[in-house]
C-alpha positions as a Markdown table, in Angstrom:
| # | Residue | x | y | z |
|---|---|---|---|---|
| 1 | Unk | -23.6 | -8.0 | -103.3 |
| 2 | Unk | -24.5 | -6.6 | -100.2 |
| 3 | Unk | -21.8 | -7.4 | -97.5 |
| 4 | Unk | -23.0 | -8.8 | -93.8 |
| 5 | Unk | -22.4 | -6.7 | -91.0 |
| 6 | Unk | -21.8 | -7.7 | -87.2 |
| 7 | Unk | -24.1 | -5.8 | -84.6 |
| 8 | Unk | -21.5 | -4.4 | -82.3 |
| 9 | Unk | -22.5 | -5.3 | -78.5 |
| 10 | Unk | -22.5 | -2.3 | -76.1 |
| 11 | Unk | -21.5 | -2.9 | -72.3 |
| 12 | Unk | -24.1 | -2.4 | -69.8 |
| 13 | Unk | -24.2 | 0.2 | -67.5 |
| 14 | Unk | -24.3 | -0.9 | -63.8 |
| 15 | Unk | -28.1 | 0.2 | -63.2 |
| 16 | Unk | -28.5 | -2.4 | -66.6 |
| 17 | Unk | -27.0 | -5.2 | -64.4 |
| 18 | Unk | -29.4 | -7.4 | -63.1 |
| 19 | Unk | -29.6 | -7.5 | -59.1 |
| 20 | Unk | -31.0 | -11.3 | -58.5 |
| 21 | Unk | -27.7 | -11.9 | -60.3 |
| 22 | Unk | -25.2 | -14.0 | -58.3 |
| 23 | Unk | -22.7 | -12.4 | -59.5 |
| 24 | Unk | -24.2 | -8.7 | -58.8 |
| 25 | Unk | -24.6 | -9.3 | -55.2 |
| 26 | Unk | -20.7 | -10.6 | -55.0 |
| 27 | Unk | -19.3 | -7.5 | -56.8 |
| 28 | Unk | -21.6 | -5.4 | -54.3 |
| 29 | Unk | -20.1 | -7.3 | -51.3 |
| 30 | Unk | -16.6 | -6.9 | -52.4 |
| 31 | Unk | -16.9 | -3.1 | -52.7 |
| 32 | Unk | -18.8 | -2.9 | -49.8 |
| 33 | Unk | -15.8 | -4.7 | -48.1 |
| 34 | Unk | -13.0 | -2.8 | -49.7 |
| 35 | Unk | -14.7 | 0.7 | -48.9 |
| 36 | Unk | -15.0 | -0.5 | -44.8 |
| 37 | Unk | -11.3 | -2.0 | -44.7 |
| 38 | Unk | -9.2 | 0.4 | -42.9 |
| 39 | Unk | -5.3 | -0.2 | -41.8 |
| 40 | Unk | -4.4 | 1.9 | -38.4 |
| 41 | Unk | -1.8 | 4.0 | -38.2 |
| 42 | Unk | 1.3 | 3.8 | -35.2 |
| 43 | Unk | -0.7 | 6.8 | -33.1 |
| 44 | Unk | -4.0 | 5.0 | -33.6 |
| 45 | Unk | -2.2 | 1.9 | -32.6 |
| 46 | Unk | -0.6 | 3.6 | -29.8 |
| 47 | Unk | -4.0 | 5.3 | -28.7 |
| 48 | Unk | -5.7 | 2.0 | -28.2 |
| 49 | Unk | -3.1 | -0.3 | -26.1 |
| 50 | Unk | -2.0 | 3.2 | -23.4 |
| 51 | Unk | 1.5 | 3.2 | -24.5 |
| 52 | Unk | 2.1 | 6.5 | -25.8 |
| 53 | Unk | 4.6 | 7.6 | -23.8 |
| 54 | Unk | 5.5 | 10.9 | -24.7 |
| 55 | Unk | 4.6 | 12.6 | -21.6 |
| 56 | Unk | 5.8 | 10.8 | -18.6 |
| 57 | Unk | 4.2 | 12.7 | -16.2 |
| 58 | Unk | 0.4 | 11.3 | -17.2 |
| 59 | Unk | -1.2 | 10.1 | -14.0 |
| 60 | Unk | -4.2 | 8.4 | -15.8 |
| 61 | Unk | -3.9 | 5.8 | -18.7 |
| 62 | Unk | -6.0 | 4.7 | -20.6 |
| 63 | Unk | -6.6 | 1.5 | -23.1 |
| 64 | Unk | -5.1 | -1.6 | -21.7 |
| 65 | Unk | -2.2 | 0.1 | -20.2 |
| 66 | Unk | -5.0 | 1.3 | -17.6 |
| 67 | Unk | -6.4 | -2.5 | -17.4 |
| 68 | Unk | -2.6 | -3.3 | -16.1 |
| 69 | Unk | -2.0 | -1.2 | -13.7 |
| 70 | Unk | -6.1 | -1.1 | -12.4 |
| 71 | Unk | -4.4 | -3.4 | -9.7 |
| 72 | Unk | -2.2 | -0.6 | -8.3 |
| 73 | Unk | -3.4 | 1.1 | -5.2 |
| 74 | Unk | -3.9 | 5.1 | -5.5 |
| 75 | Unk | -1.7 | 6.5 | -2.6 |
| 76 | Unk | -4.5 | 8.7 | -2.3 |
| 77 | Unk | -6.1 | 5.6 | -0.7 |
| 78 | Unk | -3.5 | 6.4 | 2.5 |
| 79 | Unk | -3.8 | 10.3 | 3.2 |
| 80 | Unk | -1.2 | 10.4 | 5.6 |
| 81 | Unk | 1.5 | 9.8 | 2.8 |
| 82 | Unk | 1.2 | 13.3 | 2.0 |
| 83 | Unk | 1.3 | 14.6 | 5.1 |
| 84 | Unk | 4.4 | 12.6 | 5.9 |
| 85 | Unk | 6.4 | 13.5 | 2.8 |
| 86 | Unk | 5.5 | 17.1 | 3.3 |
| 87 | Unk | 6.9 | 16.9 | 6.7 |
| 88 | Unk | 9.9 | 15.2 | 5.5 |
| 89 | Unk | 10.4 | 18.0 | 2.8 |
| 90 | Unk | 10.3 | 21.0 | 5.6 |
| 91 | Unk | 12.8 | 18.4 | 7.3 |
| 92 | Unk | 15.2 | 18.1 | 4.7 |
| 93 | Unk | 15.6 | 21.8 | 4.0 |
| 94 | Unk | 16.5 | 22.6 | 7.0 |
| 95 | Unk | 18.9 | 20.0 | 7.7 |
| 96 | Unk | 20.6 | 20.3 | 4.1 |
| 97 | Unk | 21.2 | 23.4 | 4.7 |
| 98 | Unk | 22.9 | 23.0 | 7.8 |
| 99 | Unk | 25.3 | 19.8 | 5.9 |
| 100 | Unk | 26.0 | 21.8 | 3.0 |
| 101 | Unk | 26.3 | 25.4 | 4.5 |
| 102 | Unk | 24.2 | 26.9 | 1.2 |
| 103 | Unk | 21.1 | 27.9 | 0.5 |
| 104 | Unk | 19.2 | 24.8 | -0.4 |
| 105 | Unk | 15.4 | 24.9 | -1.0 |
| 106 | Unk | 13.7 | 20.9 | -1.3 |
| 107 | Unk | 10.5 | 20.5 | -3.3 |
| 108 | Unk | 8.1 | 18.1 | -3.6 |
| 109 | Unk | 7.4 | 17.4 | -7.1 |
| 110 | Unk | 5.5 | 14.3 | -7.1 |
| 111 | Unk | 3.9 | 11.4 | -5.5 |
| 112 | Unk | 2.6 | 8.5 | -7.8 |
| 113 | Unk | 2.7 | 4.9 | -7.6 |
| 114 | Unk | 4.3 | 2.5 | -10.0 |
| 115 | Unk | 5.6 | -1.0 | -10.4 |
| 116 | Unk | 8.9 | -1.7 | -9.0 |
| 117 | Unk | 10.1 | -3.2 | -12.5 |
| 118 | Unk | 8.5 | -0.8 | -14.4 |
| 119 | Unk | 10.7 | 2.0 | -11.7 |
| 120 | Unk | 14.4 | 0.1 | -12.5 |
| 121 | Unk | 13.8 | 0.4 | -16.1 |
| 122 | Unk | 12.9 | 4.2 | -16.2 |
| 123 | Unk | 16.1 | 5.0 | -13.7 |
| 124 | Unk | 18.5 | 7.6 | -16.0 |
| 125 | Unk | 21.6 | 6.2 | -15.4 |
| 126 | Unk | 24.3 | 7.3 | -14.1 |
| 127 | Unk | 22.9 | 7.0 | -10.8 |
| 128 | Unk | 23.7 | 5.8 | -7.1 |
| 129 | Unk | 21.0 | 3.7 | -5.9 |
| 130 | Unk | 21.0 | 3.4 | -1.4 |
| 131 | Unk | 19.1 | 0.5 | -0.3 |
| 132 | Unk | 17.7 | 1.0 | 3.1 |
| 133 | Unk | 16.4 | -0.9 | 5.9 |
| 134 | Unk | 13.1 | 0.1 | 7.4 |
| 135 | Unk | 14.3 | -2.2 | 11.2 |
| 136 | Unk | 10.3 | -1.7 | 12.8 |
| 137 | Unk | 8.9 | -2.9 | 9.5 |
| 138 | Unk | 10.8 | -5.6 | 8.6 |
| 139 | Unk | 11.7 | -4.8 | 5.1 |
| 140 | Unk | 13.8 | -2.1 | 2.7 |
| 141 | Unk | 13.3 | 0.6 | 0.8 |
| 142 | Unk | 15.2 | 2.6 | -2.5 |
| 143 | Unk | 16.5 | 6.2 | -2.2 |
| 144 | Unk | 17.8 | 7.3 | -6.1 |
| 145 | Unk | 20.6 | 9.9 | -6.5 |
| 146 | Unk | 20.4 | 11.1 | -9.8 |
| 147 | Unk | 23.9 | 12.2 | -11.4 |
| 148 | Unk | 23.0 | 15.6 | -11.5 |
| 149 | Unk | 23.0 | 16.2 | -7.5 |
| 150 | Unk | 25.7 | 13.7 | -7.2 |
| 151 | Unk | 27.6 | 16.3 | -8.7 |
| 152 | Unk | 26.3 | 19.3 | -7.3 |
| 153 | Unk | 26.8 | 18.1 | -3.9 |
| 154 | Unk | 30.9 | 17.0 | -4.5 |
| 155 | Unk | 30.9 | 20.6 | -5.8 |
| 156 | Unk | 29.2 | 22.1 | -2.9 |
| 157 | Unk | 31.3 | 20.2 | -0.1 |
| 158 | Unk | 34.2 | 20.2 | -2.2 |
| 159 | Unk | 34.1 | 24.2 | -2.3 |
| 160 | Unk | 33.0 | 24.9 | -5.1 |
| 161 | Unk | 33.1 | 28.5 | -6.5 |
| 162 | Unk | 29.1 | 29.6 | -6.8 |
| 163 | Unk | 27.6 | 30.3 | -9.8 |
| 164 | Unk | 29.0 | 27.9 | -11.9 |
| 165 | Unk | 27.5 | 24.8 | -13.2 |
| 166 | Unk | 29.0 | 21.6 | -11.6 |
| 167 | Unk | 31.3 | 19.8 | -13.9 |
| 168 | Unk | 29.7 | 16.9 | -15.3 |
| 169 | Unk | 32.1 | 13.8 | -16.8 |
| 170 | Unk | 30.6 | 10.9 | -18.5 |
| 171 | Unk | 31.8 | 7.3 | -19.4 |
| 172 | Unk | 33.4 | 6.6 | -15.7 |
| 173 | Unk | 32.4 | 5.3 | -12.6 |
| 174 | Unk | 31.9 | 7.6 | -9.1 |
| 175 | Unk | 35.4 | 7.7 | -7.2 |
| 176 | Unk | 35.5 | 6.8 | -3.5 |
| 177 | Unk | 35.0 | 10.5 | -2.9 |
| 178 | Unk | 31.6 | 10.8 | -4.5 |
| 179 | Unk | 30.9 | 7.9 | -3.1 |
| 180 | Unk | 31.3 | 9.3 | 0.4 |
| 181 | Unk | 29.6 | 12.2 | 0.1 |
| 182 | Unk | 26.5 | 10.9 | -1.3 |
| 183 | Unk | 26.6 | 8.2 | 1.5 |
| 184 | Unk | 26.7 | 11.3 | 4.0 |
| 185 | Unk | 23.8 | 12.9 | 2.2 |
| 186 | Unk | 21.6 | 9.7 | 2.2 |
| 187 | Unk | 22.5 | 9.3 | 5.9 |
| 188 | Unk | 20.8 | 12.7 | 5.9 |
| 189 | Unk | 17.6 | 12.4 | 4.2 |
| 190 | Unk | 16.9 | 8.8 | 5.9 |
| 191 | Unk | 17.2 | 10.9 | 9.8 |
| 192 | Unk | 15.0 | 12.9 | 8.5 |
| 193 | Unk | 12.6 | 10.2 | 7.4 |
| 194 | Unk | 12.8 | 8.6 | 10.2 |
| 195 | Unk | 11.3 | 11.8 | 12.1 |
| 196 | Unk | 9.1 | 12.4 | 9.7 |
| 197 | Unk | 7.6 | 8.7 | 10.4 |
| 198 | Unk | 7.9 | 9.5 | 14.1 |
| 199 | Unk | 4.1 | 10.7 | 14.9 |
| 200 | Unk | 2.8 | 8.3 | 13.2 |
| 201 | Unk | 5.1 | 4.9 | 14.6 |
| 202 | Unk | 8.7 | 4.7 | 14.9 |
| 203 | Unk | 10.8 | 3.3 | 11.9 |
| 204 | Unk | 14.4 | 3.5 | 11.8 |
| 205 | Unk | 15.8 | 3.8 | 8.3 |
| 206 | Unk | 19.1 | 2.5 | 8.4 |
| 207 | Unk | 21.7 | 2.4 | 4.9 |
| 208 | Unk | 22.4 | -1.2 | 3.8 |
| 209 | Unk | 24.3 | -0.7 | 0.7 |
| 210 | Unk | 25.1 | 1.8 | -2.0 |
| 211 | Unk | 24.8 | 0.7 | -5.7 |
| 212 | Unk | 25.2 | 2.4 | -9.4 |
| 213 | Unk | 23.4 | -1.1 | -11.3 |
| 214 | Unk | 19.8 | -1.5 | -10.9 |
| 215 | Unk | 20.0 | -5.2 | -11.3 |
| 216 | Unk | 21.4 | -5.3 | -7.9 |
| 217 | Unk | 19.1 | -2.9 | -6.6 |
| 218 | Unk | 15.6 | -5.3 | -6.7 |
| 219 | Unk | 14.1 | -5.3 | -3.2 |
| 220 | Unk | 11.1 | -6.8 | -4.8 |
| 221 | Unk | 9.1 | -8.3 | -7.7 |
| 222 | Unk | 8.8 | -6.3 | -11.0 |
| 223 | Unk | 5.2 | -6.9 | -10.4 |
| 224 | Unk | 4.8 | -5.4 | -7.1 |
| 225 | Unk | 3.8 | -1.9 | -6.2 |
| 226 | Unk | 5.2 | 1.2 | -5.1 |
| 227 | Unk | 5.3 | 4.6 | -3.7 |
| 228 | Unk | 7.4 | 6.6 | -5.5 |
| 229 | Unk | 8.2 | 10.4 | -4.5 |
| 230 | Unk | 10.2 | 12.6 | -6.6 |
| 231 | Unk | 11.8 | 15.4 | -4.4 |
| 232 | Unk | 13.9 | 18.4 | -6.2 |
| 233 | Unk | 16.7 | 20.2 | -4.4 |
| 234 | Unk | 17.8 | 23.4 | -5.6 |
| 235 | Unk | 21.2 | 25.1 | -4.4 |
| 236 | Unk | 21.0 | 28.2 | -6.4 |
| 237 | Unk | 22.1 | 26.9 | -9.8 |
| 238 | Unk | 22.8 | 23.6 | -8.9 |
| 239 | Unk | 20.9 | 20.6 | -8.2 |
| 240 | Unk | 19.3 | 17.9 | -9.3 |
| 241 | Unk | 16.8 | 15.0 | -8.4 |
| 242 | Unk | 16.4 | 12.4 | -5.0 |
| 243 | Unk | 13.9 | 9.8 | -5.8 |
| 244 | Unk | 12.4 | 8.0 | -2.9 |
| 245 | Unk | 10.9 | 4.7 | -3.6 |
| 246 | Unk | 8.6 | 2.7 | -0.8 |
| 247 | Unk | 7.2 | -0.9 | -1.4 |
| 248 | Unk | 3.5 | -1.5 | -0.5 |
| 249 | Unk | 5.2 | -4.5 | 1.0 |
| 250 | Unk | 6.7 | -2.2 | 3.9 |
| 251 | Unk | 4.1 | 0.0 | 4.4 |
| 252 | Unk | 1.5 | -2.7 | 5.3 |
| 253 | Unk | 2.2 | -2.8 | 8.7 |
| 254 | Unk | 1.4 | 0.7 | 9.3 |
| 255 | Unk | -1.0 | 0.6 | 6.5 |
| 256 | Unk | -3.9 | 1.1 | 9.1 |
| 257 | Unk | -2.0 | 4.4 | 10.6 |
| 258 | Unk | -1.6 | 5.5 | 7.1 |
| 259 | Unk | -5.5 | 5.4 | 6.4 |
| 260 | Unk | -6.3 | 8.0 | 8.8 |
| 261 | Unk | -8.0 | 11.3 | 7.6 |
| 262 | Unk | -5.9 | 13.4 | 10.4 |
| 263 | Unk | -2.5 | 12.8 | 12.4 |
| 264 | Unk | -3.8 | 10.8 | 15.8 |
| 265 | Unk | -7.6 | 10.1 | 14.1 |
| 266 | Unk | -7.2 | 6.2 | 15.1 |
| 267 | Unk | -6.2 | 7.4 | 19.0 |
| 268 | Unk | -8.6 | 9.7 | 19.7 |
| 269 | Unk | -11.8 | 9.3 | 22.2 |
| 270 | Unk | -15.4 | 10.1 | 21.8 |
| 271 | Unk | -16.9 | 11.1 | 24.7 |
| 272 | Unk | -20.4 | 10.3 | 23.6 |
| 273 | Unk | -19.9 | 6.9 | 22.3 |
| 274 | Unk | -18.1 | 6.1 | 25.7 |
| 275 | Unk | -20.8 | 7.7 | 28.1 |
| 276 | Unk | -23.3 | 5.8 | 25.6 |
| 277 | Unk | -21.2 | 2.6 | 25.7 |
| 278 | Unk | -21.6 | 2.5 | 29.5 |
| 279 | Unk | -25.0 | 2.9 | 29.8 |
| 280 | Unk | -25.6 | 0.1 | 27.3 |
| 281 | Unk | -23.1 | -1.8 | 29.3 |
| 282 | Unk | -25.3 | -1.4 | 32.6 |
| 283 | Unk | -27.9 | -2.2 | 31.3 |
| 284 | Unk | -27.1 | -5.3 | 29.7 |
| 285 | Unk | -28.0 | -8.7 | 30.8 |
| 286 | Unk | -26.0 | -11.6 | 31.4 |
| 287 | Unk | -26.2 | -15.4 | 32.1 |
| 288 | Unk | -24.8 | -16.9 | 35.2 |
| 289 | Unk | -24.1 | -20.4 | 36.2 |
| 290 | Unk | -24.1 | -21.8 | 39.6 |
| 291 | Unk | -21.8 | -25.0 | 39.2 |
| 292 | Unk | -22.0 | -27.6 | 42.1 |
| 293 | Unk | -19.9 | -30.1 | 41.1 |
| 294 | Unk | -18.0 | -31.5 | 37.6 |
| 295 | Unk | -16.9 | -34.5 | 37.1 |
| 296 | Unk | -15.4 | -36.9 | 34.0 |
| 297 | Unk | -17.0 | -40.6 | 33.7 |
| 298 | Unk | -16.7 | -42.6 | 30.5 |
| 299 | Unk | -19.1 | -42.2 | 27.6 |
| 300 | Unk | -20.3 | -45.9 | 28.1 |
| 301 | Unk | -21.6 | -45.3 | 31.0 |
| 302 | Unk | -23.8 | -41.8 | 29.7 |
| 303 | Unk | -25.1 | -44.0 | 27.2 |
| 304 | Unk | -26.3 | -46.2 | 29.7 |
| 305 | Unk | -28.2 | -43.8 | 31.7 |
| 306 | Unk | -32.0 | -44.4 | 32.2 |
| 307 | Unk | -34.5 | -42.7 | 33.8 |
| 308 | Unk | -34.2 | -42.7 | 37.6 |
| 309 | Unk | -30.7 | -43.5 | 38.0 |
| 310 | Unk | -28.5 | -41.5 | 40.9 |
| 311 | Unk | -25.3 | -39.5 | 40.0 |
| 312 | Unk | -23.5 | -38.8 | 43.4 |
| 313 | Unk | -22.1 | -35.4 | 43.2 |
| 314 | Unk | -18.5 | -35.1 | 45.9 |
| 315 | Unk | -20.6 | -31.4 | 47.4 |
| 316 | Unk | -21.9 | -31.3 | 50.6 |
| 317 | Unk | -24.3 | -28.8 | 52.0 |
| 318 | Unk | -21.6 | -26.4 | 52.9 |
| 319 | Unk | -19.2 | -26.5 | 50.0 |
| 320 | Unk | -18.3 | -23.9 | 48.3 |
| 321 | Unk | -20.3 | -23.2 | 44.3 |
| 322 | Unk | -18.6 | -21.7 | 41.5 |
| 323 | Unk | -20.4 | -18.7 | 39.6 |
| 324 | Unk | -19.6 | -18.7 | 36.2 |
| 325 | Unk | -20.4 | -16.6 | 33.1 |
| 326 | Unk | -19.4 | -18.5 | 29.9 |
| 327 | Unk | -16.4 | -20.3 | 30.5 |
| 328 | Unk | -15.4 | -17.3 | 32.8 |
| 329 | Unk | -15.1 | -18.0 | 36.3 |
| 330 | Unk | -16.5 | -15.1 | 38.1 |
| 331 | Unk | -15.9 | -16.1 | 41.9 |
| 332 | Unk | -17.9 | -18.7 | 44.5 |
| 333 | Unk | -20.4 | -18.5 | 47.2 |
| 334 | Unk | -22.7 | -20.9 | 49.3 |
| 335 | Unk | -26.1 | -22.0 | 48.4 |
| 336 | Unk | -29.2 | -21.8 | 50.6 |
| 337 | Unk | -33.1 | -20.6 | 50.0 |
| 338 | Unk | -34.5 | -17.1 | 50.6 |
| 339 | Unk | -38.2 | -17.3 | 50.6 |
| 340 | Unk | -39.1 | -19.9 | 47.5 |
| 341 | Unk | -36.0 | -19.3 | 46.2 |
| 342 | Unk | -32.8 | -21.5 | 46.1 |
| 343 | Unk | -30.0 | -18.5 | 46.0 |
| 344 | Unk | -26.4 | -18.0 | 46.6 |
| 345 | Unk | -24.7 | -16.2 | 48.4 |
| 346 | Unk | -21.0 | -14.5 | 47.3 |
| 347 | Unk | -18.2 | -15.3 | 49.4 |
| 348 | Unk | -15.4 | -14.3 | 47.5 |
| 349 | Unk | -14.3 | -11.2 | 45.7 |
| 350 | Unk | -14.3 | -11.1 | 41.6 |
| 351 | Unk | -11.6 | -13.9 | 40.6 |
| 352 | Unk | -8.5 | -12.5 | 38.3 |
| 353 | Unk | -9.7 | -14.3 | 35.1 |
| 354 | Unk | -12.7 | -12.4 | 35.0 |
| 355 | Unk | -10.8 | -9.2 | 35.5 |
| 356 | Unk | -8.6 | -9.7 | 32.7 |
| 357 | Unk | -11.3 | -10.8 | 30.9 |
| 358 | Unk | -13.5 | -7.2 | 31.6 |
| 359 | Unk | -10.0 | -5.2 | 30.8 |
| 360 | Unk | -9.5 | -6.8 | 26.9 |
| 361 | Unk | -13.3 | -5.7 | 26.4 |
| 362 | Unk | -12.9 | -2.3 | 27.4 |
C-alpha cells in the first residue's frame, strides 16, 4: 500500500514576490525608511546650533549661534575704535612703567564685541571688577582685573624679588591691600583713557566702585551689546590680563565721531565744494514779499466777503513796508513807481533775524 506524501512548499525568493502586492510595496517602504533614518551624533548636533565652544577665540559663528548674534554691531563698523585703543595701549605703557618702576610692555590682544550677559558669565573668577563713569556721556563702563595681574602687581609694588612667579592663594577674598593697589592701577589705565578719548571729544572716566561678584557688576541688559578689548601686560615674568568692556549704550553719543575713516575726517573743509557752494548760492533765486499791512478780523466776516467789497488797510502813502522772504523779515523800505513799475525802495539795513537766519545755513 503505497503511502501519501505531502509536497513540501519552498519559500519564494524576493524577485518571486509579486510587486502589485500590498504587502510588497509596504515591506519596500519600511526598508527604504529604515536604510534613510539616521540619529546625529553630539558634534553633529553641536555643528548645526554654533555652540561648539572649544575655541573661544572664533570671531565668526555659524548655525543659529550666528542667527543670535546677527544683531550685534561689528566694531569694524566704527574705525576709530582701533585707533583709540592703540593709542590707549602706547599710553598705558608708558605710564605703567612709570607707577610700577619695571619694565612693563601692554598689548593689544583683541577687539570683539559681545553681549554684556554672555561677558559676566565667561569672567574667570577670581577677579576685581571697576565700574566706571564715562561723566560727558552719561553712562558707565567695566574695566576687569584678572587674578593673575592682581597679583603681579601687589608683588611688583610690594617689592617683589624678580624672576619669580607671583604667589598665587586661592579660596580667600583680596585684603584691603590688594584692594588698593588695584584701585591705583585702574585710576591709571582710566587717565590714560581719558586722553586717549581726547582728540576725538572729551570723556572723563571716573571709578565708581570696585567689585569681585559679577552680579553686582551689570551696567546693562544681558541682551545688550558691547565692546570688549582684551589688553595683556607683561612685566618680565609676570602679568596677566585687563579687560576693558564699553556698552554701545555709551558710545552712541560719539558714535558719529567714531565712524570716521581718519582722526578729524568730520571737521575738515573742502575747498571746492565751498567755492562751488557759493557760486550756487549767488546765483540762486529767491522770493520776496512786500507786506503793506496785516491785520486779524474774524472768520465770519471772510466768509462774508463778496466781490467788490473794501478792506481799509491802517498804511498811508508814506509808511514804511516790510520785505520779507518766507516768514523771515528781511528789513523795510517805501514804496513808489519807477517807470511802469510799482518798486521799493530799502530804507533800512538787513534786520537781525535774517542774520541769524543766513549764519545757521552756512
Amino acid at each position: 500500500m503505497a503511502e501519501d506524501t505531502d509536497d513540501i512548499v519552498e519559500p519564494q525568493d524576493a524577485e518571486d514576490i509579486n510587486p502589485d502586492s500590498p504587502d510588497a510595496w509596504a515591506a519596500a517602504a519600511a526598508a527604504e525608511a529604515a536604510s534613510a533614518e539616521r540619529i546625529l551624533n553630539q558634534d553633529e548636533i553641536d555643528s548645526l546650533l554654533g555652540f561648539d565652544l572649544s575655541d573661544d577665540e572664533i570671531a565668526e559663528r555659524t548655525g543659529i549661534r550666528a542667527i543670535i548674534n546677527s544683531a550685534l554691531v561689528s566694531y569694524e563698523r566704527l574705525p576709530m575704535l582701533e585707533i583709540v585703543f592703540d593709542r590707549l595701549v602706547r599710553l598705558m605703557t608708558t605710564s605703567l612703567r612709570n607707577f610700577t618702576s619695571d619694565n612693563v610692555e601692554v598689548s593689544l590682544d583683541n577687539i570683539s564685541s559681545i553681549r554684556f550677559g554672555d561677558y559676566l558669565n565667561s569672567i574667570p573668577l577670581p577677579a576685581i571688577l571697576s565700574v566706571f563713569r564715562a561723566e560727558e556721556l552719561n553712562n558707565y563702563g567695566l574695566l576687569t582685573v584678572d587674578s593673575n595681574l592682581i597679583y603681579s602687581i601687589v608683588d611688583v609694588l610690594l617689592g617683589g624679588r624678580r624672576g619669580t612667579a607671583a604667589m598665587r592663594i586661592e579660596g580667600r577674598p583680596y585684603t584691603t591691600i590688594e584692594r588698593v593697589l588695584v584701585q591705583r592701577m585702574v585710576e591709571v589705565v582710566l587717565a590714560d583713557a581719558k586722553e586717549a578719548f581726547e582728540p576725538l571729544t572729551p570723556v572723563h572716566f571716573t571709578l565708581d566702585r570696585l567689585e569681585t561678584n559679577p552680579r553686582f557688576a551689570a551696567i546693562a541688559r544681558p541682551a545688550n551689546a558691547a565692546i570688549l578689548v582684551k589688553l595683556r601686560i607683561d612685566m618680565e615674568d609676570r602679568g596677566g590680563r585687563i579687560e576693558l568692556l564699553l556698552p554701545y549704550a555709551t558710545l552712541e553719543p560719539i558714535r558719529k565721531m567714531l565712524l570716521q575713516q581718519f582722526m578729524g575726517e568730520k571737521f575738515g573743509r573742502d575747498n571746492i565744494w565751498e567755492s562751488h557752494l557759493a557760486t550756487e548760492l549767488w546765483t540762486t533765486s529767491t522770493e520776496v514779499r512786500a507786506v503793506l499791512d496785516e491785520q486779524q478780523i474774524s472768520l465770519k466776516k471772510v466768509l462774508d466777503l463778496k466781490v467788490g467789497d473794501t478792506l481799509m488797510l491802517n498804511a498811508t502813502p508814506d509808511s514804511l513796508i516790510e520785505l520779507r522772504a518766507g516768514t523771515i523779515p528781511l528789513t523795510r523800505g517805501r514804496m513808489g513807481r519807477r517807470n511802469a513799475h510799482i518798486a521799493v525802495r530799502v530804507e533800512a539795513p538787513l534786520s537781525p533775524a535774517a542774520r541769524q537766519a543766513v549764519q545757521r545755513m552756512s
